[in-house]
N, C-alpha and C positions, 0 to 999 in steps of 0.2 A: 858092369855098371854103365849107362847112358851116359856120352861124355856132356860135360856144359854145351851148348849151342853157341854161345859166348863167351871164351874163358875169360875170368878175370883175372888177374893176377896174385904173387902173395908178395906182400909185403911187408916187412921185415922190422921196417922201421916207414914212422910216418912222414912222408915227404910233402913235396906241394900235390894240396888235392882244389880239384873243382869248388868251385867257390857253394855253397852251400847259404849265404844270405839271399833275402828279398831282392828279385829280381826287378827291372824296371816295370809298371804296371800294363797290364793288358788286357784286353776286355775278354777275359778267357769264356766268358758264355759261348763266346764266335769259334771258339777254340775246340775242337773234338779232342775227347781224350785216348790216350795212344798207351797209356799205364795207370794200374791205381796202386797205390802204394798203402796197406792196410795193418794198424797194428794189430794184436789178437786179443791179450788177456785187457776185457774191460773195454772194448772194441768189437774186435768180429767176433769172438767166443763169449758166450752166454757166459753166464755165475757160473753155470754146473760146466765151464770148461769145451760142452757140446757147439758143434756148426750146427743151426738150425737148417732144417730143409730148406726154406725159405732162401737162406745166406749161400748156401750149394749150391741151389738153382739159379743165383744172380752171379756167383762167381764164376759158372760152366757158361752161362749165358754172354759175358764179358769178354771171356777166353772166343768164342767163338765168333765173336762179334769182330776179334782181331787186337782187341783191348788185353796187354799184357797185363797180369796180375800179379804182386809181389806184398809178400807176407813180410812183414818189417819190424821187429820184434826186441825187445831186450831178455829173451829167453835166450839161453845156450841150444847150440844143435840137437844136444841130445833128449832134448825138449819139445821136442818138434812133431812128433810120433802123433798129437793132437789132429795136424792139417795134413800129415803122408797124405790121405787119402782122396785130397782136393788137391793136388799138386799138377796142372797145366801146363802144356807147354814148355819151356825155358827150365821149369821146376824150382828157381832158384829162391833165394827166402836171405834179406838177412838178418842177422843172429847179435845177439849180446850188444845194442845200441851200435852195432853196425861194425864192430869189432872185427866180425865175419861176415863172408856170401860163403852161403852154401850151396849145393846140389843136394837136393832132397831125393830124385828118381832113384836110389837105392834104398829108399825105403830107412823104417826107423836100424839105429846102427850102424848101416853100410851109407851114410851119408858123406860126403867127398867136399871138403874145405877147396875153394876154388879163389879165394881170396881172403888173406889173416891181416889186419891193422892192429899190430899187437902194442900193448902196454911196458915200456922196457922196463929191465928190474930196478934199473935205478931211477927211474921216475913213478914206480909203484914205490920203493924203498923209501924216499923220501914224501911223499905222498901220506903215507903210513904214518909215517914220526912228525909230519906238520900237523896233522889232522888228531892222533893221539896228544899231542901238546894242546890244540886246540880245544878238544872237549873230550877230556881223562874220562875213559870209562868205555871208549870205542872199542869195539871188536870185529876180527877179519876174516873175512873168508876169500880166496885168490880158485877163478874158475880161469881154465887153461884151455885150449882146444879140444881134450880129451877129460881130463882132470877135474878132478875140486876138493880143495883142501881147505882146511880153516881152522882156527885158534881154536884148543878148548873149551876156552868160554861165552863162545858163539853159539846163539842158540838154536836150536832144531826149528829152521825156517825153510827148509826146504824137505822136497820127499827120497829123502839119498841119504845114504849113508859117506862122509870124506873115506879119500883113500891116505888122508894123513893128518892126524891132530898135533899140530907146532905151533908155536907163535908166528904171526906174520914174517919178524925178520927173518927166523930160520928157512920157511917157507919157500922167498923170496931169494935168499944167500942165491950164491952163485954153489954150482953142487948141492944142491939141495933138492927138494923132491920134485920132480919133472922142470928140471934143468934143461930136459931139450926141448919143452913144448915152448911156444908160444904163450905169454900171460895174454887174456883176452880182457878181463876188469877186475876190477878189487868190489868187493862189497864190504861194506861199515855199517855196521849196525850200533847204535845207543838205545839203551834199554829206559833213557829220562826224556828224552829232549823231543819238544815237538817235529813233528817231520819239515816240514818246512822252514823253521828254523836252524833245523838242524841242516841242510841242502844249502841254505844262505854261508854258514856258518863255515861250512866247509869248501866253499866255492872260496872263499874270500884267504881261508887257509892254506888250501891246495894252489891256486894259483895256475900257474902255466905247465905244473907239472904233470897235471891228469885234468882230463874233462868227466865233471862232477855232475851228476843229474839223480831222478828218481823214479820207480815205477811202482812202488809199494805204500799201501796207505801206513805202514809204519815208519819209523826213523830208520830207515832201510837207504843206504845210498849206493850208486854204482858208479865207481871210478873206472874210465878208459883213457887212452891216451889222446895225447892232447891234441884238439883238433878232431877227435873222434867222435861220430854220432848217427842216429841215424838218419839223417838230414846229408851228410858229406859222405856217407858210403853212399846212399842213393844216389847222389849227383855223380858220382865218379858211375855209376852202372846205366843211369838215362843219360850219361854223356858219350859211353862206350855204343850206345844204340841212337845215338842222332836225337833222341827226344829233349824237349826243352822243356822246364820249369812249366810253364803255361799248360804244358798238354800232360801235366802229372796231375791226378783227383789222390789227395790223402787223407787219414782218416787216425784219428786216435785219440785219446781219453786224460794223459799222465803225463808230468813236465817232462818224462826222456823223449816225449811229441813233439813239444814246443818248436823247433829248431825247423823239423820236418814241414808242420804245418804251415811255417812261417814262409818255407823256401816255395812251397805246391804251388801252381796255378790256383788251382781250388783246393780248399780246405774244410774239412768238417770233424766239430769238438761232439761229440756222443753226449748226449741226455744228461749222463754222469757222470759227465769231463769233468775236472778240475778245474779251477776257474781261472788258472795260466795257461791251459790249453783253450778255453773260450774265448781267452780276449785273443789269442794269437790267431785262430784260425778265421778263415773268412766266411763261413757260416756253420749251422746245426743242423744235428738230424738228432733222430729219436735215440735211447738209452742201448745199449748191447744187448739187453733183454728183449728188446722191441725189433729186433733184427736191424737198426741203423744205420748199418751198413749197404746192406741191399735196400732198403730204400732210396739209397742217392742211387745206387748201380741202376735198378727201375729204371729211374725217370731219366738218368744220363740215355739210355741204350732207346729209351721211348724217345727221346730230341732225336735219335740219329734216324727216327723214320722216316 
């Protein structure tokens, strides 16, 4: 396996990270960009899941241009088998709202965790019981480094089979089912409550104890530890490479965005953003169907003529 070019580190437990808010302003037009930071589902990848040709050719074009490319995602690693085959340079991608950086160059499976900002059991455990107090009727599912496990009565939202059906708490115990990995998020799902109510509802619940966001148009939420996002893993990874806020172009659709597009020099909410990811970022481009993506990549790489 290709080692990182950068390693990053793992961390254990979440300590002081790079600041991840709105930078002081900059007239970033002036600013060549040095990284794009791209989310995938409802972003770079079309409905049917595919990179359009179009989005290949603006991503190898970018890579080659000298412009580092990072795929930034609240999918898990093992999820990732979509972009193996666009993977440039560095290779690196991070994973579950920033939970993880991984190295992708081994391909789908033989992927190599090079940094974990994990969720502890007792701030997923409490988390759990504020949020079930909060709106009876929640159900869990806890995805690990390797793992994914979930409540019985959590419903079939993903394409996997768990490698263990217990109640959250059990789940979470101490000796309980992968006790040695890493917890990476909680997901909560409510089968009534609107989605973004339901994300208010829970942010206001959970408190300090997990960082609550969302990336599904259902009442779907993804708890990480706090201070966790993918806004403050990127800053810790363009800090580890000299690059600054200004010389980041990001890109994404869904409020686990927000933070990210907030932190970018440049910013762009997709066609079929959300309309918390519109008002945060500082401009539009077309829908993920329309390739949106490589449209900005285009005309950025066309200015550096």
């Amino acid at each position: 396996m290709r080692p990182c070019a950068r390693p990053c580190w793992h961390m254990r437990e979440n300590g002081p990270v790079t600041s991840a808010t709105r930078q002081p302003e900059i007239p970033t037009a002036a600013v060549p960009p040095r990284l794009i930071a791209t989310d995938l589902d409802g972003t770079l990848l079309r409905d049917d899941k595919s990179v359009s040709p179009r989005t290949v050719a603006a991503l190898a074009a970018a890579e080659d241009a000298g412009i580092e490319v990072f795929f930034v995602t609240g999918r898990p690693a093992r999820w990732m088998d979509v972009v193996s085959d666009h993977v440039h340079g560095h290779g690196l991608a991070i994973c579950g709202n920033g939970a993880a950086v991984v190295d992708l160059h081994g391909g789908p499976g033989a992927h190599r965790f090079v940094k974990v900002r994990e969720l502890t059991r007792k701030n997923a455990l409490d988390a759990v019981r504020l949020l079930r107090d909060a709106a009876p009727g929640t159900v869990y599912a806890v995805e690990q480094t390797y793992g994914f496990h979930q409540e019985p009565a959590y419903p079939k939202l993903h394409l996997e089979l768990p490698d263990n059906l217990l109640p959250a708490e059990q789940l979470l115990a101490t000796g309980g089912p992968g006790d040695d990995e890493p917890v990476l998020k909680i997901l909560a799902y409510h089968p009534d409550l609107d989605p973004d109510a339901f994300l208010t509802l829970a942010r206001l619940a959970v408190g300090e104890h997990a960082t609550v966001t969302r990336s599904s148009p259902s009442a779907l939420l993804e708890l990480s530890g706090p201070g966790v996002s993918k806004a403050s893993t990127l800053a810790l990874c363009c800090a580890e490479r000299g690059i600054s806020p200004a010389e980041v172009v990001a890109f994404g659709d869904m409020p686990n965005d927000v933070e990210m597009l907030t932190w970018a020099g440049r910013s762009y909410a997709m066609g079929n953003a959300h309309p918390a990811v519109v008002a945060a970022a500082s401009g539009r481009t077309d829908a993920n169907n329309e390739d949106g993506v490589a449209v900005v990549i285009e005309r950025l790489l066309a200015e550096r003529v």
